[in-house]
C-alpha positions as CSV (number, residue, x, y, z in Angstrom):
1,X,0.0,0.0,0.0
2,X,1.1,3.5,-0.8
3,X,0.1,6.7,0.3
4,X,-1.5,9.1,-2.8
5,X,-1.5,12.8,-1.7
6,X,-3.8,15.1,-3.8
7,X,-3.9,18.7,-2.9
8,X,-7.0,19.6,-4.8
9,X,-10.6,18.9,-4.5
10,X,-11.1,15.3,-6.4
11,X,-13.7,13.8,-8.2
12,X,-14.9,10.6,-5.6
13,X,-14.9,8.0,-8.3
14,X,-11.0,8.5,-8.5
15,X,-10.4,8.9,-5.1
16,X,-12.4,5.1,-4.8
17,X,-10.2,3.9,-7.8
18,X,-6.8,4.3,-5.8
19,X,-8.6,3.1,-2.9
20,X,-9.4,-0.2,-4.6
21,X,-6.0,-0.3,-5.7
22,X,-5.1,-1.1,-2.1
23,X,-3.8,2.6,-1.8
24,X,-4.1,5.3,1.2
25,X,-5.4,8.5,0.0
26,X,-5.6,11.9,1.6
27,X,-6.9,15.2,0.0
28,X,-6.5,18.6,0.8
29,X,-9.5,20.9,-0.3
30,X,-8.6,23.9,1.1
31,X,-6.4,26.9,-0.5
32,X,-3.5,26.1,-1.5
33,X,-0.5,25.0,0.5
34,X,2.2,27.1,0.7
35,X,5.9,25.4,0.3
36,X,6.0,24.0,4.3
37,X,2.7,23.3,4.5
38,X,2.7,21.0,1.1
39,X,5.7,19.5,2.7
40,X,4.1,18.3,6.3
41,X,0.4,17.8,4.3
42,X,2.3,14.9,1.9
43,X,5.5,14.4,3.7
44,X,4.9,9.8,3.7
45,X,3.7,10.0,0.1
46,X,4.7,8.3,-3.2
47,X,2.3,9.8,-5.0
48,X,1.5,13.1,-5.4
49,X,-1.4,14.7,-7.6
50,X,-1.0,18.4,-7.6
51,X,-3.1,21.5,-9.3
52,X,-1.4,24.4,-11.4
53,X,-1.2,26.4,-8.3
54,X,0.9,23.9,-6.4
55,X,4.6,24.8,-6.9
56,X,6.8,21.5,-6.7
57,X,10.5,22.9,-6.5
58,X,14.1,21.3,-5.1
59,X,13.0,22.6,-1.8
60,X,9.5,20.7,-1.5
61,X,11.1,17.5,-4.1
62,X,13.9,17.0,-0.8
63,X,11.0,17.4,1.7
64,X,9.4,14.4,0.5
65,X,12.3,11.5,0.9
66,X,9.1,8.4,-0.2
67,X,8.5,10.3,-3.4
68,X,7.7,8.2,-6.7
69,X,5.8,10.3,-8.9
70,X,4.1,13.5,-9.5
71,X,1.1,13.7,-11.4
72,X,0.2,17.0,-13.1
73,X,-3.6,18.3,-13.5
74,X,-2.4,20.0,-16.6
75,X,-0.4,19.7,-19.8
76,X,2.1,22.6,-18.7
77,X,4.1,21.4,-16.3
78,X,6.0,25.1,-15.3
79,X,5.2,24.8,-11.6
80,X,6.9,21.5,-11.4
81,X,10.8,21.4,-11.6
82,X,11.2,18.7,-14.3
83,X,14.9,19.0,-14.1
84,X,15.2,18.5,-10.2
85,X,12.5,15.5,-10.1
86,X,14.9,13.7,-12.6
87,X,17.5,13.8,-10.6
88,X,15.8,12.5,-7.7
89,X,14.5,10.0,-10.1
90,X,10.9,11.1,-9.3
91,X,8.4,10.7,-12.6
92,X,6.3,14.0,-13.7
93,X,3.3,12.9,-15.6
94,X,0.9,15.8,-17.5
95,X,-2.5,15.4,-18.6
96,X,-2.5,15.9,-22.7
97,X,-4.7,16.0,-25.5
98,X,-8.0,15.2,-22.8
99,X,-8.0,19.0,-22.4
100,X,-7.4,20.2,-26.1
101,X,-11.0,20.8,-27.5
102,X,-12.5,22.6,-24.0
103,X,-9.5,24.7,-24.0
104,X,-9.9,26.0,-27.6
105,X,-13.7,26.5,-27.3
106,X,-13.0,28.8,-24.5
107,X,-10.4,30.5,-27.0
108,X,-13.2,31.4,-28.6
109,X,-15.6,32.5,-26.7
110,X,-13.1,35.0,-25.2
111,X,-12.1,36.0,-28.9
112,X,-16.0,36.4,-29.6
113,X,-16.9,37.8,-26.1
114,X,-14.0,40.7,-26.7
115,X,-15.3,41.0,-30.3
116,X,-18.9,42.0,-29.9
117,X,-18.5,43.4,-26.3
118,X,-21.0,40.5,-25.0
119,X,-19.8,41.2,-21.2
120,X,-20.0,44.8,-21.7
121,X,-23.9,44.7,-22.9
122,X,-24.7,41.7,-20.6
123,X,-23.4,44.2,-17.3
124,X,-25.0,47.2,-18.8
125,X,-28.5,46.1,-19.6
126,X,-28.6,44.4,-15.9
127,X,-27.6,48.1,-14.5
128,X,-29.5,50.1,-16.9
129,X,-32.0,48.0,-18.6
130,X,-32.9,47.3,-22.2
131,X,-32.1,50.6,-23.9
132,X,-34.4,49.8,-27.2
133,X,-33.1,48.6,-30.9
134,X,-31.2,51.6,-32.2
135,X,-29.1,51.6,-35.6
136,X,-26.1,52.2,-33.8
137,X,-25.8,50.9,-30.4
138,X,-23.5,51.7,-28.0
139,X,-22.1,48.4,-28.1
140,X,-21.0,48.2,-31.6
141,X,-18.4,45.7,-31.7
142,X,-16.2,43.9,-34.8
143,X,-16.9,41.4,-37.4
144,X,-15.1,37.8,-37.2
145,X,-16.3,35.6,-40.1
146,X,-13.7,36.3,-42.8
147,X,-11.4,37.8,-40.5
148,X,-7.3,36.8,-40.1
149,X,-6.8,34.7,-37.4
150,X,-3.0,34.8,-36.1
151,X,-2.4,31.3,-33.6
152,X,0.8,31.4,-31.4
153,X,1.7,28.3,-30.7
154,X,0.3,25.0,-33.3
155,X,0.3,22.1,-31.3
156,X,-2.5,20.1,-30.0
157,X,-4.6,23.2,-29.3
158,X,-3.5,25.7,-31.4
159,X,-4.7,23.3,-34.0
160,X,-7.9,23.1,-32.4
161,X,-8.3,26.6,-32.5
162,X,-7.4,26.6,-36.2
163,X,-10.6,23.9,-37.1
164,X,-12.8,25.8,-35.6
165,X,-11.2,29.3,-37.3
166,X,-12.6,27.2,-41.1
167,X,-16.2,27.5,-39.6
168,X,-15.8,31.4,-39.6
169,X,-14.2,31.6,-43.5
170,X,-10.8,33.1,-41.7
171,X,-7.4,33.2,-43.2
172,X,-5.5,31.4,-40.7
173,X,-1.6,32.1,-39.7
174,X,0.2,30.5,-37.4
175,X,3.7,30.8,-35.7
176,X,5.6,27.8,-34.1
177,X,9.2,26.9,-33.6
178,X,9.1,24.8,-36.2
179,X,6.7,23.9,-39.5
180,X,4.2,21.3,-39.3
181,X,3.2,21.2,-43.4
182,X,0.7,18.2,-42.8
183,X,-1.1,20.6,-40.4
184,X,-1.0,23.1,-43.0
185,X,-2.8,21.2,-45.8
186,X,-5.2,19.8,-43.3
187,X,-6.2,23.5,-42.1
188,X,-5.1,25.9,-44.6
189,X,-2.9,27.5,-42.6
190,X,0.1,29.4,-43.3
191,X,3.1,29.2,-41.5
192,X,4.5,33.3,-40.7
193,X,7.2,35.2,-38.5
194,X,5.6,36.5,-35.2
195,X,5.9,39.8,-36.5
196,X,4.5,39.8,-39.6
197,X,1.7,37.6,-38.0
198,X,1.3,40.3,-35.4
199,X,1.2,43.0,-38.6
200,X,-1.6,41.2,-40.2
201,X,-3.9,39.7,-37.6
202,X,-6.9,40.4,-36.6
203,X,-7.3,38.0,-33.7
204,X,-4.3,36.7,-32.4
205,X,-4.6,33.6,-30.0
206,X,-1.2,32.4,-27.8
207,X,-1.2,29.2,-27.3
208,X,2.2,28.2,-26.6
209,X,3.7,26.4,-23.8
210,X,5.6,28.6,-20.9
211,X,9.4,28.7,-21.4
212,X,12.3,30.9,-21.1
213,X,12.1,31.7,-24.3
214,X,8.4,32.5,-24.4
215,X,8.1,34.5,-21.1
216,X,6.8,37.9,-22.1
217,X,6.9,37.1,-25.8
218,X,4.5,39.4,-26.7
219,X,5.5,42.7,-24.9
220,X,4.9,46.7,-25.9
221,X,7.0,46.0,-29.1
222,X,4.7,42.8,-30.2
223,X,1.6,44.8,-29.0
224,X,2.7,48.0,-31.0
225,X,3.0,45.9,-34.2
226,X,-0.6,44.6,-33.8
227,X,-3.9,46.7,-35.6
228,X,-5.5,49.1,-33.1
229,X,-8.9,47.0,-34.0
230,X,-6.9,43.5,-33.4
231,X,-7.7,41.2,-30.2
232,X,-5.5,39.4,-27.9
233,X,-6.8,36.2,-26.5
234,X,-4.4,34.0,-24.2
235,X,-5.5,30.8,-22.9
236,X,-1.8,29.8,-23.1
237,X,0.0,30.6,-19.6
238,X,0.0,34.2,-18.2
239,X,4.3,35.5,-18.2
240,X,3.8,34.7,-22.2
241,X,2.6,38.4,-22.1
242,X,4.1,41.3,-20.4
243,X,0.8,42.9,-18.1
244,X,2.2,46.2,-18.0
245,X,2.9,46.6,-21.3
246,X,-1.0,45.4,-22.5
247,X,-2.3,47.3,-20.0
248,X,-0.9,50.2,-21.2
249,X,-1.7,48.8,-24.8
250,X,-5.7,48.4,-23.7
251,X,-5.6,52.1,-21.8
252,X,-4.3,53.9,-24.9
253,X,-5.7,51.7,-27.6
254,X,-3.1,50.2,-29.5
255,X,-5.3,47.4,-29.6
256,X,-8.9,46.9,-29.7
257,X,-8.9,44.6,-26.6
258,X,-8.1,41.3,-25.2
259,X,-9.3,37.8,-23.5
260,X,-7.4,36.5,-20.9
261,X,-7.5,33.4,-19.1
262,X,-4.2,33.5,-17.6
263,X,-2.3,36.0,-15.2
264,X,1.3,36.7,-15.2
265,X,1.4,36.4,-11.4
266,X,-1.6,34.4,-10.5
267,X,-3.8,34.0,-8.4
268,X,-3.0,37.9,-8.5
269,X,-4.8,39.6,-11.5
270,X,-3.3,43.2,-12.3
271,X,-5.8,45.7,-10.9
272,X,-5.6,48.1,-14.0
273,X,-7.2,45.1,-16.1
274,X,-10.2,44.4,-13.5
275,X,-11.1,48.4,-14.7
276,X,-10.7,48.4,-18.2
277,X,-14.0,47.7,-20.2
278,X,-12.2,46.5,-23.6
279,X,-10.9,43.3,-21.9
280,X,-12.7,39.5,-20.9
281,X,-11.1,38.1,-18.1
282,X,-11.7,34.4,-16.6
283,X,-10.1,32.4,-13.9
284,X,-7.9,29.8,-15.2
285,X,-10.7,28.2,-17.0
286,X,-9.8,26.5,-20.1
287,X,-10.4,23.2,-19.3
288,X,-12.9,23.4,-16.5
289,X,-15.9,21.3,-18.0
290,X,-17.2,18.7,-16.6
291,X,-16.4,16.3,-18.8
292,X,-13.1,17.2,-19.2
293,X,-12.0,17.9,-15.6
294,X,-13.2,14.2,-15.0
295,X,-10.6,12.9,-17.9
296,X,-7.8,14.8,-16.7
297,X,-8.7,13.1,-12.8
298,X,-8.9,9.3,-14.8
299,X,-5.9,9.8,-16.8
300,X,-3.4,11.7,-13.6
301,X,-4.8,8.3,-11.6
302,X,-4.1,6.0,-14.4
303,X,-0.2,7.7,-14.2
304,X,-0.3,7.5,-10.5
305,X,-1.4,3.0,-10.6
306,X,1.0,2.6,-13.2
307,X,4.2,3.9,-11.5
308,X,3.0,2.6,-8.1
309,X,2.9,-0.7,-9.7
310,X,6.6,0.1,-11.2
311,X,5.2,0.1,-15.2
312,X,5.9,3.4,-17.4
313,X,3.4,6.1,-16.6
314,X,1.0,6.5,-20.4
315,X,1.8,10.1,-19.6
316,X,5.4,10.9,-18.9
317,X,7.0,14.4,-19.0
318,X,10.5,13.0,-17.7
319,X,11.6,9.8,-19.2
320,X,15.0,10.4,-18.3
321,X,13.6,9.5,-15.1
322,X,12.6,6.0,-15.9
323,X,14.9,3.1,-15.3
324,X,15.0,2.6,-18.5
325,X,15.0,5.6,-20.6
326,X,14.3,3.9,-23.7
């Protein structure tokens, strides 16, 4: 029997499925822990499930001596220290692809939501009531079918973002480290430099993973490169853009506006966005449905059964880990 920690609130039917494994399970629904507290809450585990807002670095990796395996409820794994678990020989696991269509729906709803001003209306007609049809409303907003769509990142859900962009009649760019031609025929998209994407967008989506070499990518130069009516939408992670500089972007319109799922120092949200009327803002949402929540939990538990029964994780970030890396 092994001890799972999870420090999130867990769907039951999971919690049962590790129970029925033979394993001990204890769950922490509360905020969450900070660094010492983590430490004490999971110190006897071999398992460990944590949340995007759980930070797993060298400090809390030496506080757990038992440590097998730590199971990610996410596909980023930049709150985990990949490179520190492997040399403890401790297995990251992510949660891939189960997460890819939710997330990119919600990419569009904050694109359209930022587009035709749908929060803006919805909190003014609960304040003020229904102001009666008029030609030009106050809430005039921009077109999106036959728009250019610019996509920042084309993996699994930049991709996703990209089908649904064919439903709208959209030119569709995208930027990536590297060319993925089979994804171009499939899509019709066309592979172009971030700036000249940037030039020629009219929605730009960033959808790439958090890196050194992506934190603050898009800064005041990216933003002043962009079309004052263009929209920024990230549901990638929040350092990918620099706050200050789209805050003063949104303030002095060098864009149209923005959707934003993700902070650059969550769980704080800059307080100049929480005024600005030309911006969407959700929690960390992208792949809170139902459905898709309840995939992530089966798939981080099916990591968690396989290591504790010493077979390769389906899921592994770290294979350098594994005894045998091959």
């Amino acid at each position: 029997m092994a001890q799972v920690a999870i420090t999130t609130k867990f769907f039951s039917e999971e919690i049962e499925r590790l129970k029925r494994a033979g394993h001990d399970v204890c769950v922490h629904e509360g905020n969450p822990l900070g660094k010492e507290a983590l430490i004490a809450f999971a110190r006897d585990a071999e398992a460990l499930i944590v949340a995007l807002s759980d930070r797993i670095d060298e400090g809390v990796l030496q506080g757990l001596p038992r440590l097998r395996i730590v199971a990610n409820l996410g596909v980023g794994v930049d709150n985990i220290d990949v490179a520190a678990a492997t040399r403890k020989r401790v297995l990251v696991t992510n949660t891939p692809e189960v997460l890819t269509e939710a997330t990119a729906d919600l990419a569009w709803a904050l694109l359209l939501a930022v587009a035709r001003r749908i929060v803006e209306a919805d909190n003014d007609l609960r304040r003020e009531g229904f102001p009666g049809w008029t030609f030009i409303p106050k809430h005039l907003g921009l077109d999106v079918f036959g728009r250019t769509l610019g996509i920042v990142g084309f993996g699994r859900i930049g991709q996703a973002v990209a089908r649904r962009a064919r439903g709208f009649g959209m030119t569709i760019l995208y930027y990536s480290r590297t060319r993925n031609p089979a994804a171009e025929k499939d899509l019709g998209a066309r592979f172009s430099p971030l700036e000249e994407l940037l030039r020629e967008s009219d929605f730009v989506v960033l959808c790439v993973p958090l890196t050194p070499a992506t934190r603050h990518l898009i800064g005041a130069r990216e933003l002043s490169l962009m079309k004052r009516d263009a929209v920024l939408v990230n549901v990638a992670r929040g350092p990918v853009v620099d706050e200050e500089a789209l805050v003063r972007a949104l303030k002095e319109g060098w864009i149209w506006g923005a959707g934003l799922d993700v902070f650059e120092r969550e769980p704080l949200v800059h307080p100049e966005l929480l005024t600005l009327g030309n911006v969407v803002l959700t929690p960390h949402i992208g792949s809170a449905t139902w459905a898709t929540r309840r995939r992530m939990a089966a798939l981080a538990v099916d990591n968690v059964l396989a290591a504790l029964r010493g077979e390769r994780p389906p899921t592994l970030v770290n294979p350098e880990a594994w005894p045998d890396p091959k």
